[in-house]
C-alpha positions as CSV (number, residue, x, y, z in Angstrom):
1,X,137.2,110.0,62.8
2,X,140.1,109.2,60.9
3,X,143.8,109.4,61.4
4,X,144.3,112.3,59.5
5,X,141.7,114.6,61.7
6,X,143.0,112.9,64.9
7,X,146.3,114.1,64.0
8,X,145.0,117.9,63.5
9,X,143.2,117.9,66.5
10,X,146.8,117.2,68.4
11,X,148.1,119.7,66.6
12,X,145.4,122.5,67.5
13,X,146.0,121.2,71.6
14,X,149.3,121.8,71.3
15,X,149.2,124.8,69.3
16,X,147.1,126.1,72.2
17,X,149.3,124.6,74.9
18,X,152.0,126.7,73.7
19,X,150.0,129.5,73.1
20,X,148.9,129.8,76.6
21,X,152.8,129.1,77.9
22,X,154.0,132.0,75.9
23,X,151.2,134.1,77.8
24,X,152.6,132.6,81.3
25,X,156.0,133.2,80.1
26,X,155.6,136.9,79.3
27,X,153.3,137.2,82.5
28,X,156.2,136.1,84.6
29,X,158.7,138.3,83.0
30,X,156.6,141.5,83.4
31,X,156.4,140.0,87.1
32,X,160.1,139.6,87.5
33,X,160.7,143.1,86.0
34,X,158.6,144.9,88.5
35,X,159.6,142.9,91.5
36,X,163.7,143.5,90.1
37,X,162.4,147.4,89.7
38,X,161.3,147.2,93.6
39,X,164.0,145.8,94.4
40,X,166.7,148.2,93.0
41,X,164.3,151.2,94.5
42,X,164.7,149.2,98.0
43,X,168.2,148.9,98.2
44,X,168.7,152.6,96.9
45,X,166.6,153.6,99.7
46,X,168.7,151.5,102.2
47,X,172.1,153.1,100.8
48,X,171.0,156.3,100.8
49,X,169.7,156.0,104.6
50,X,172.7,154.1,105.8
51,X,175.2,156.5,104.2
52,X,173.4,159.5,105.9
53,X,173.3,157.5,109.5
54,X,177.2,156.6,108.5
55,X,178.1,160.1,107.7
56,X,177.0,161.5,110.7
57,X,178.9,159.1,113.0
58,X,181.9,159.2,111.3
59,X,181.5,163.1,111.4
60,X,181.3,162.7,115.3
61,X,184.2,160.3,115.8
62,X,186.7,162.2,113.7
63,X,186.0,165.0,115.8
64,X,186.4,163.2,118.6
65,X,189.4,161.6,117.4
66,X,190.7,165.0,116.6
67,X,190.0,166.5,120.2
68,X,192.5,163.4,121.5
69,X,195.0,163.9,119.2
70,X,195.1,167.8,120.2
71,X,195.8,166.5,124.0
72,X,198.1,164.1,123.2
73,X,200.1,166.4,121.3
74,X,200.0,168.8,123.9
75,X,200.7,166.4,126.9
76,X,204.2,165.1,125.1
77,X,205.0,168.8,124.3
78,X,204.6,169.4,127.7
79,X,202.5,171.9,126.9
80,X,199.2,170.7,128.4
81,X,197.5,173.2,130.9
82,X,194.4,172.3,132.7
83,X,191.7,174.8,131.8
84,X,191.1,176.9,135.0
85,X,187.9,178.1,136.3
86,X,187.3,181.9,135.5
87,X,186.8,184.1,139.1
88,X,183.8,185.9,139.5
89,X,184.4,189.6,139.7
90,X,183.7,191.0,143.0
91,X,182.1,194.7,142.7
92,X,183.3,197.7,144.9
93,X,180.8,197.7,147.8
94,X,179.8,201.7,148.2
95,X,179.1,203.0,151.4
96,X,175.7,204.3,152.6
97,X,176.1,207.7,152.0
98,X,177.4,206.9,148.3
99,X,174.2,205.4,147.6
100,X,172.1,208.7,148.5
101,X,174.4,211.0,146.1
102,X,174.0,208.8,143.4
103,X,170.3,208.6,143.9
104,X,170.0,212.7,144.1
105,X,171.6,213.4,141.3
106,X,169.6,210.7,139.4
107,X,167.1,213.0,137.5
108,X,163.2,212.5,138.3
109,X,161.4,210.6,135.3
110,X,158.9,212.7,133.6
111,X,155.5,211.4,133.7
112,X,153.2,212.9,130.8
113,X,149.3,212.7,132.0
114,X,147.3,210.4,129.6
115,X,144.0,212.4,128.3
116,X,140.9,210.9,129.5
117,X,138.9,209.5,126.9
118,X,135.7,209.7,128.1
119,X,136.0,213.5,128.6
120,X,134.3,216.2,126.5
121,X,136.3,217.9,124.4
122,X,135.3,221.4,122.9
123,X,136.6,221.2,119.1
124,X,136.2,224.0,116.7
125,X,133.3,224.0,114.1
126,X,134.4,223.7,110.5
127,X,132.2,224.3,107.6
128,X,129.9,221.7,106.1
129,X,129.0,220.8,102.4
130,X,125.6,219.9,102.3
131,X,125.2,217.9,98.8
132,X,122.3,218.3,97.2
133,X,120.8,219.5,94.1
134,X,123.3,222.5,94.8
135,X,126.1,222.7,96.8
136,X,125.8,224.9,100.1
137,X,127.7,225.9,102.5
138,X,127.4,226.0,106.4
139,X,129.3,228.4,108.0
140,X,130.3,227.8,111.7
141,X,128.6,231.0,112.8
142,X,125.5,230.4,115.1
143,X,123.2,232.7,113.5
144,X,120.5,231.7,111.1
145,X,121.7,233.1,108.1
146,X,123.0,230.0,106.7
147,X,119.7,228.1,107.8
148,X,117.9,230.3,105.2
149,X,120.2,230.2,102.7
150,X,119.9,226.6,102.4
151,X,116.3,226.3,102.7
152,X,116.2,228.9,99.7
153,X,118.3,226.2,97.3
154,X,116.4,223.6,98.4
155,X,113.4,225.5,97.5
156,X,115.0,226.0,93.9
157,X,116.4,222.7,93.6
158,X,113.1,221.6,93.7
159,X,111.6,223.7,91.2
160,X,114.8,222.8,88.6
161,X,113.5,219.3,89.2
162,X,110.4,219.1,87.6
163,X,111.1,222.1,85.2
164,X,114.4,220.5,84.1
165,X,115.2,220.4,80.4
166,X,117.1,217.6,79.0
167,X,120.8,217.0,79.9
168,X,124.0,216.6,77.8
169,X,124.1,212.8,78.8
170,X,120.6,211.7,77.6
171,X,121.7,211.0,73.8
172,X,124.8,209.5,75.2
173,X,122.8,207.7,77.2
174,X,121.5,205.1,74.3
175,X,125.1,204.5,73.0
176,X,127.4,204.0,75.5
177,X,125.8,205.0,78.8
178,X,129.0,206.3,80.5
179,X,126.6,209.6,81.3
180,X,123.4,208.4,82.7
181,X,123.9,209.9,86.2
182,X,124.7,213.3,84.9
183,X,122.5,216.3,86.2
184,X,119.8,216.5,89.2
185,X,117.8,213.3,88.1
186,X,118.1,210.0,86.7
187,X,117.1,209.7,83.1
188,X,116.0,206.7,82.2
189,X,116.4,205.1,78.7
190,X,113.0,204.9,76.8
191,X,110.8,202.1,77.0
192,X,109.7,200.7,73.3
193,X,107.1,198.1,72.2
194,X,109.1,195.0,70.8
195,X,108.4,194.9,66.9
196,X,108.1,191.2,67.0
197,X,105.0,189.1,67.2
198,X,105.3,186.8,70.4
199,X,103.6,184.0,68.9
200,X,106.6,183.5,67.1
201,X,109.2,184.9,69.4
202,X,112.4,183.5,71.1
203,X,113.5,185.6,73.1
204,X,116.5,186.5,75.1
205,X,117.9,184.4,77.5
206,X,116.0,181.4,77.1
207,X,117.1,178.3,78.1
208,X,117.7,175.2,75.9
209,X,118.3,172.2,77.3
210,X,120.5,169.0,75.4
211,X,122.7,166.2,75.8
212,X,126.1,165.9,74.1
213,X,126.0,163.7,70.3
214,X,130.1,163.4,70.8
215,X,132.4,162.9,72.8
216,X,134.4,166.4,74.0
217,X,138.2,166.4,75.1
218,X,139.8,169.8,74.6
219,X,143.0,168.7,73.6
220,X,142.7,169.9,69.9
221,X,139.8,172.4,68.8
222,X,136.9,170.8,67.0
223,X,133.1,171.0,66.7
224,X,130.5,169.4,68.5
225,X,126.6,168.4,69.0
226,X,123.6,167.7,71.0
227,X,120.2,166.6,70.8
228,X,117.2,169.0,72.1
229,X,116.3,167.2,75.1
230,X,112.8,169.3,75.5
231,X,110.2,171.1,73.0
232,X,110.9,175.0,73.2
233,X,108.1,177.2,72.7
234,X,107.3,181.1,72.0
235,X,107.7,184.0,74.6
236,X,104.0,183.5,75.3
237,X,104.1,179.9,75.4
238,X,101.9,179.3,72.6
239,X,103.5,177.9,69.9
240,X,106.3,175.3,69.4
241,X,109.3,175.9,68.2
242,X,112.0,174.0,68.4
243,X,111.0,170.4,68.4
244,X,112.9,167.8,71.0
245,X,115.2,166.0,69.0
246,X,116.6,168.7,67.3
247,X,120.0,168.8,66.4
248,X,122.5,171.5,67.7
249,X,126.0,172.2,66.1
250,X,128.8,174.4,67.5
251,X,132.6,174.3,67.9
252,X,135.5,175.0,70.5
253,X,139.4,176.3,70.8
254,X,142.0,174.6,72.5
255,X,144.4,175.8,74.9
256,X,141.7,177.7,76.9
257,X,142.6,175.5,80.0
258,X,144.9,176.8,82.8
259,X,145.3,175.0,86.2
260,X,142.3,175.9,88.5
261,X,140.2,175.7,85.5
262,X,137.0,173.6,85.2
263,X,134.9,175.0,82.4
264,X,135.6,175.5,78.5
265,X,133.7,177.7,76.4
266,X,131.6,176.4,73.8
267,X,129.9,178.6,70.8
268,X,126.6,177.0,69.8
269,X,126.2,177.9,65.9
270,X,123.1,176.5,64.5
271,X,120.1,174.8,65.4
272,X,118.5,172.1,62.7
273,X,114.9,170.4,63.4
274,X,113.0,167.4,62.0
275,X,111.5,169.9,59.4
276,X,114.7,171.0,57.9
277,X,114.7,174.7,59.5
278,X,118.2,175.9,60.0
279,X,118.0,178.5,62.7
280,X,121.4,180.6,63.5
281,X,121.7,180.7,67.1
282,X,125.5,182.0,67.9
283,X,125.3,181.3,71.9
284,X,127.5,180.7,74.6
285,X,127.0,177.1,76.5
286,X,126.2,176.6,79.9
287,X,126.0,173.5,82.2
288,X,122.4,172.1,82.9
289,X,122.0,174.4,85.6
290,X,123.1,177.6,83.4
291,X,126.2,178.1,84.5
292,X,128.4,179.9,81.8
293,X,131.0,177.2,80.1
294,X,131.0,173.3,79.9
295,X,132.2,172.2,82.9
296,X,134.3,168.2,83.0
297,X,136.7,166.0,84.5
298,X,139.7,167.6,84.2
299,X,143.2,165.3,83.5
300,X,146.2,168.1,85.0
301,X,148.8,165.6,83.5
302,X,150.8,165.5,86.9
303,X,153.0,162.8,85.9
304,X,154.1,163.6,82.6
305,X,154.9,167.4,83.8
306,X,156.6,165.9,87.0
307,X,157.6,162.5,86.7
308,X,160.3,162.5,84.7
309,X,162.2,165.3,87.0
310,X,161.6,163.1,89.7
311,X,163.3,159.9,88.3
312,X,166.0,161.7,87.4
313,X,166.7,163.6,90.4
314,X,166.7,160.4,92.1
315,X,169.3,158.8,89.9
316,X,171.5,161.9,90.8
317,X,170.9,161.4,94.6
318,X,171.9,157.7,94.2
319,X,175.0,158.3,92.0
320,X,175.9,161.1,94.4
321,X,175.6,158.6,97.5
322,X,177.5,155.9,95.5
323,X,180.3,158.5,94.7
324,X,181.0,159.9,98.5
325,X,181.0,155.8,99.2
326,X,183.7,155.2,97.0
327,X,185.5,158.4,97.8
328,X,185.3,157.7,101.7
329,X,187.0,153.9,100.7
330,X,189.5,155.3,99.1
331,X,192.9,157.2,99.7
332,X,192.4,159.7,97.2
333,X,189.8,162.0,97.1
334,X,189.3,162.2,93.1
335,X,185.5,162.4,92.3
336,X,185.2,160.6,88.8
337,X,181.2,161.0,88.1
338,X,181.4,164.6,88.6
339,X,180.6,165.1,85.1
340,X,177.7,162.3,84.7
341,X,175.8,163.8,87.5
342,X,176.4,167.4,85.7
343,X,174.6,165.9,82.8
344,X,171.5,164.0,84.9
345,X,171.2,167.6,86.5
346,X,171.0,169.4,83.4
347,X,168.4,166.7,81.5
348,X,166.2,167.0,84.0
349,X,166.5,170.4,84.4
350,X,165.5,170.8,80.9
351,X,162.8,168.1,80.9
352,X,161.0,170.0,83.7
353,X,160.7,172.8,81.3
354,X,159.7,171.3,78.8
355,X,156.8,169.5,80.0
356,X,156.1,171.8,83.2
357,X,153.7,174.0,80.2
358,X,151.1,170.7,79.6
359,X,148.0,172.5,79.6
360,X,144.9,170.5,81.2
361,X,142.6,168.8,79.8
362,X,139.1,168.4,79.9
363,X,136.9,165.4,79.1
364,X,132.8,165.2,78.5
365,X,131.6,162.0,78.1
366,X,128.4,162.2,75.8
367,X,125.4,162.0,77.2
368,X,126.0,164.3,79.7
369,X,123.5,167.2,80.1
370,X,124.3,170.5,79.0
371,X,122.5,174.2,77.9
372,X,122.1,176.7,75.4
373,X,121.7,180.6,76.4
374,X,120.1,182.2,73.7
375,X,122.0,185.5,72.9
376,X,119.4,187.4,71.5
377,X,116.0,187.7,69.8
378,X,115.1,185.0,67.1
379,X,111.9,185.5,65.0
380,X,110.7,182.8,63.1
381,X,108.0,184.6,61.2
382,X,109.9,184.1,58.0
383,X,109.7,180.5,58.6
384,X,106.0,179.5,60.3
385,X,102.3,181.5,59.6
386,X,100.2,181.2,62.1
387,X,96.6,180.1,61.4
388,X,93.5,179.7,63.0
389,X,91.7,176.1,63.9
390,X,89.1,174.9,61.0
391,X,90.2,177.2,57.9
């Protein structure tokens, strides 16, 4: 090796050397500043402790002090008086015969008998509505008149129930089926063969199950995707399809969050498979369980809506213990930092309210499992023809 490299290899070490000191030099500052941090937080907590310990003895001795400067006042006035002990009051002792008029013309207490509950008590018979297909009523009479009479409308009832004509509520029924208990029976909504061929039928409510392509925080609204984790078939089971590894697209809002919160809802929008189908799919999410929403870790940003309050109602506590210290030193009783603590109060005052409306947020890391519910009917016969084996 010559000179020349020799000399760069020195200067690379030492290049190094200091490289790594400057490291060790900021790492001992950072040190420093947290353990000077501790410190200051350690000796506002001893202040703050000894000038509420000092403040209540000093409370107790001036009043003692102010009891003994009361007697000794008193005593070189000449105008001290021991305190004297107050004299019980003796009552008027009454005579024997006293005792018996007061007693007579004391009037007897009333004493109201209680009504035994487990006796029988004979209450009058009121009417009775019998509800029914008609309304009857049962008189308190104990004749058999109003036996018949409702045996009679029973009798009708049940004719009117299988020679019923339609009600007003059955065409309501269909649209918004705020009448389908009107009348003497239930009528039910009619029953209709689905138009669609179940070979090539996804139907209602079907689960799809995926795992998250990105990465969801719920900060700002955005889109998002997963991967078909399982083949999806028919109704009937027949035919495939949705292939696994298909790929599903959908977006979010922000600001749906609120504290107690878990879950954000997702809209699923489309579905696209290996063989370039696009299927329109407009569906809520679910967890992998089915649960309605995606549920995550949720950040409630505790420190950032209450931290800064906190620091700087502590700075008011320690300017406020340092003030009454300087005050008690002194003669005069002039409170100079009135006006700073004003301030402190108001700043944090203000910074509570403006961070005290963070909304959560929720994270989902991807990868994690989640669902599709299928919203309604989806026919694919525009897309696949079925065809039988060997033609």
């Amino acid at each position: 090796m010559s000179n020349q490299e020799k000399q760069e290899l020195k200067d690379m070490d030492l290049q190094s050397e200091l490289q790594a000191q400057s490291v060790n030099v900021k790492k001992i500052q950072i040190y420093v500043f947290f353990i000077a941090c501790v410190f200051i937080l350690l000796i506002f907590a001893y202040i703050f402790a000894k000038s509420f310990i000092g403040s209540s003895d000093d409370t107790a001795n001036t009043q003692a002090k102010e009891v003994n400067k009361d007697i000794a006042s008193s005593v070189k006035l000449k105008d001290f008086i021991l305190p004297q002990k107050e004299e019980p009051v003796k009552e008027e002792t009454k005579s024997f015969e006293e005792l018996l008029k007061e007693r007579e013309q004391e009037k007897p207490v009333e004493v109201t008998p209680k009504e035994n509950p487990f006796e029988l008590v004979s209450k009058p018979l009121q009417p009775r509505i019998v509800k029914g297909a008609g309304l009857v009523v049962v008189s308190s009479s104990s004749d058999g008149g109003a036996f018949n009479a409702q045996e009679n409308n029973t009798q009708e009832s049940s004719n009117n129930i299988f020679n019923s004509k339609p009600m007003q509520g059955d065409n309501a029924l269909l649209s918004n089926g705020s009448n389908d208990f009107i009348g003497d029976v239930f009528t039910p909504t009619s029953a209709s063969v689905s138009q669609f061929d179940p070979n090539l039928l996804l139907s209602k409510g079907t689960y799809i199950g995926c795992s998250l392509k990105t990465r969801l925080v719920s900060t700002i609204k955005g889109g998002i995707a997963c991967i078909v984790s399982n083949d999806v078939y028919s109704s009937n089971g027949n035919v495939l399809l949705i292939e696994k590894g298909s790929t599903i697209t959908g977006s979010f809002s922000s600001g749906q969050l609120n504290d107690g919160m878990d879950r954000l809802f997702v809209i699923w929008q489309e579905i696209r498979t290996p063989n370039n189908i696009i299927i329109p799919v407009y569906s809520g999410a679910t967890d992998e369980l089915g649960a309605s929403g995606i549920q995550g870790w949720v950040d409630h940003h505790y420190m950032k809506r209450f931290g800064s309050a906190i620091l700087l109602s502590i700075i008011d506590d320690s300017l406020n213990i340092l003030a009454n210290q300087v005050i008690n030193k002194k003669e005069n009783s002039v409170d100079y930092t009135e006006n700073s603590r004003e301030t402190s109060r108001e700043i944090a005052n203000t910074a509570l309210e403006k961070m005290i409306n963070i909304q959560p947020t929720l994270y989902k890391n991807h990868g994690d499992l989640v669902g599709v519910y299928v919203n309604k009917d989806i026919d694919f016969s525009k897309v696949y023809q079925l065809k039988r084996k060997g033609f």
